[in-house]
C-alpha positions as CSV (number, residue, x, y, z in Angstrom):
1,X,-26.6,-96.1,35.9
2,X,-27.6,-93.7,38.8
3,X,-30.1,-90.6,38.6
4,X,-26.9,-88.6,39.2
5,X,-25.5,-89.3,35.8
6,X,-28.7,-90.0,34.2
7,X,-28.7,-88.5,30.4
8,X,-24.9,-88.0,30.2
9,X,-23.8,-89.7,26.8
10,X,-20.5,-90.1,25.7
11,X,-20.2,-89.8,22.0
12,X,-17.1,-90.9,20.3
13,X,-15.5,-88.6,17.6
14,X,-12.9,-90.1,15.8
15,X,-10.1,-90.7,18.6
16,X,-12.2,-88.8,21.1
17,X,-15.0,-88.9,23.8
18,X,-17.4,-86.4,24.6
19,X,-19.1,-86.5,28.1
20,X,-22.7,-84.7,27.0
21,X,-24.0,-83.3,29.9
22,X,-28.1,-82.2,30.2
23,X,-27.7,-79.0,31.9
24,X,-29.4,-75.8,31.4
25,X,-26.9,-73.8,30.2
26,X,-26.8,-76.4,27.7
27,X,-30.3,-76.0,26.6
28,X,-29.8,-72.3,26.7
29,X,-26.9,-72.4,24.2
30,X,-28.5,-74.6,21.8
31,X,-31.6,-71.9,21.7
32,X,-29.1,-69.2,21.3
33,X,-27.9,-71.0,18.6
34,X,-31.2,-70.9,16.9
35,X,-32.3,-74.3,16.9
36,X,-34.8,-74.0,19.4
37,X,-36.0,-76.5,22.0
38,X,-35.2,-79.7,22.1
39,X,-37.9,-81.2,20.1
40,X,-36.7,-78.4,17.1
41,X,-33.1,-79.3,17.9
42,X,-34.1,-83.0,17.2
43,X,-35.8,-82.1,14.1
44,X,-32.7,-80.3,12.3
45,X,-30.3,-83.1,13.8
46,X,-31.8,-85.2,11.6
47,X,-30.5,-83.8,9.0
48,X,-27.0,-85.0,9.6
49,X,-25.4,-82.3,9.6
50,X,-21.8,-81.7,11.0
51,X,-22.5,-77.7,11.9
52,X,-25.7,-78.2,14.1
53,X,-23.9,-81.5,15.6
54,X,-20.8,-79.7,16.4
55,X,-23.1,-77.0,17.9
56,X,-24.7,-79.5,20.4
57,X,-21.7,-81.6,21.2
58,X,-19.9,-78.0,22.0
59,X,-23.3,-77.2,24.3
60,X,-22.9,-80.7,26.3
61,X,-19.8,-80.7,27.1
62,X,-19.0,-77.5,27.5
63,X,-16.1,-76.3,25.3
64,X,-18.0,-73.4,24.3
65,X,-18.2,-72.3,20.4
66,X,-14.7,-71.5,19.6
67,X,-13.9,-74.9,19.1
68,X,-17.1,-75.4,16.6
69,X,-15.8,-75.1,13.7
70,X,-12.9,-77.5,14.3
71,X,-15.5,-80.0,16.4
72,X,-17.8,-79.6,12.8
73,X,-14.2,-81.2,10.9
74,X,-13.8,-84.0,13.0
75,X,-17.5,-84.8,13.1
76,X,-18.0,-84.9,9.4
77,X,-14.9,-86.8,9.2
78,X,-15.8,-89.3,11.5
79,X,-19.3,-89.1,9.1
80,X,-22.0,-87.6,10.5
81,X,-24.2,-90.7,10.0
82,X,-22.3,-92.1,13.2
83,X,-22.3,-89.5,15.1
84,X,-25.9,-87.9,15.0
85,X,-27.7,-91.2,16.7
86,X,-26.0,-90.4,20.2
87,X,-26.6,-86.4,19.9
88,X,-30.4,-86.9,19.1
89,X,-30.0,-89.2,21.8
90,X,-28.6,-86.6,24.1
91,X,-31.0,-84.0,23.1
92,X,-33.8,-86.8,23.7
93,X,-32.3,-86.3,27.9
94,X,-33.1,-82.8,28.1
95,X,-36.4,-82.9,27.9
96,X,-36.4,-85.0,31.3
97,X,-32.9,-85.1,32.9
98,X,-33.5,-86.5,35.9
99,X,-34.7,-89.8,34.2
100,X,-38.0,-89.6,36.6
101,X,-41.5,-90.6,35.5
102,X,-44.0,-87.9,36.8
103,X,-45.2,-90.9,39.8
104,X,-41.6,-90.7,41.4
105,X,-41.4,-87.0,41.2
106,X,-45.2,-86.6,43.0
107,X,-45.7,-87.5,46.2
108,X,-47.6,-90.5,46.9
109,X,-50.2,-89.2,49.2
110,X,-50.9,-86.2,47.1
111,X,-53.4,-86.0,44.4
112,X,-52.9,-84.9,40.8
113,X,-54.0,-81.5,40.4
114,X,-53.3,-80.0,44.0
């Protein structure tokens, strides 16, 4: 997979496929949801529950939260158990996006610190 697509995740729901995408906006709407950063959004995903899924699927790929409530149906009747793994996942990619380890990002002939 390239960097350019590094941390999208498709998750299936029932007949359909969600492209996740780790944007900002993304990030910002599942803090405005009130489930925090991503390591707190993590944390209450594991709890399987189809409202805070539906809330993060809606944040990745960007159908906005109108469509919650009918996203939170198919979710829990797809079960919840199989479609939480690829949302924490997801969530998992936002913390680092770009799929870079702090030596690529740095230049080589810097030092740390500076």
């Amino acid at each position: 997979m390239s960097r350019l697509d590094y941390g999208t995740v498709d998750v299936e729901i029932g007949d359909e496929t969600f492209t996740l995408k780790p944007t900002l906006e993304c990030a910002r709407q599942i803090k405005q949801a009130g489930l925090g950063g991503p390591i707190q959004a993590i944390k209450a995903l594991q709890d399987f529950d189809a409202d805070i899924l539906a809330v993060v699927v809606a944040a990745g790929a960007g159908i906005g939260r109108k469509k919650v409530d009918d996203l939170a149906e198919k979710i829990h009747t797809a079960g919840t158990i199989n479609v939480a793994p690829k949302v924490i996942e997801f969530v998992g990619k936002l913390i680092n996006p770009t799929g870079r380890d702090l030596d690529e990002v740095q230049p080589k002939d810097q030092p740390e610190g500076e």
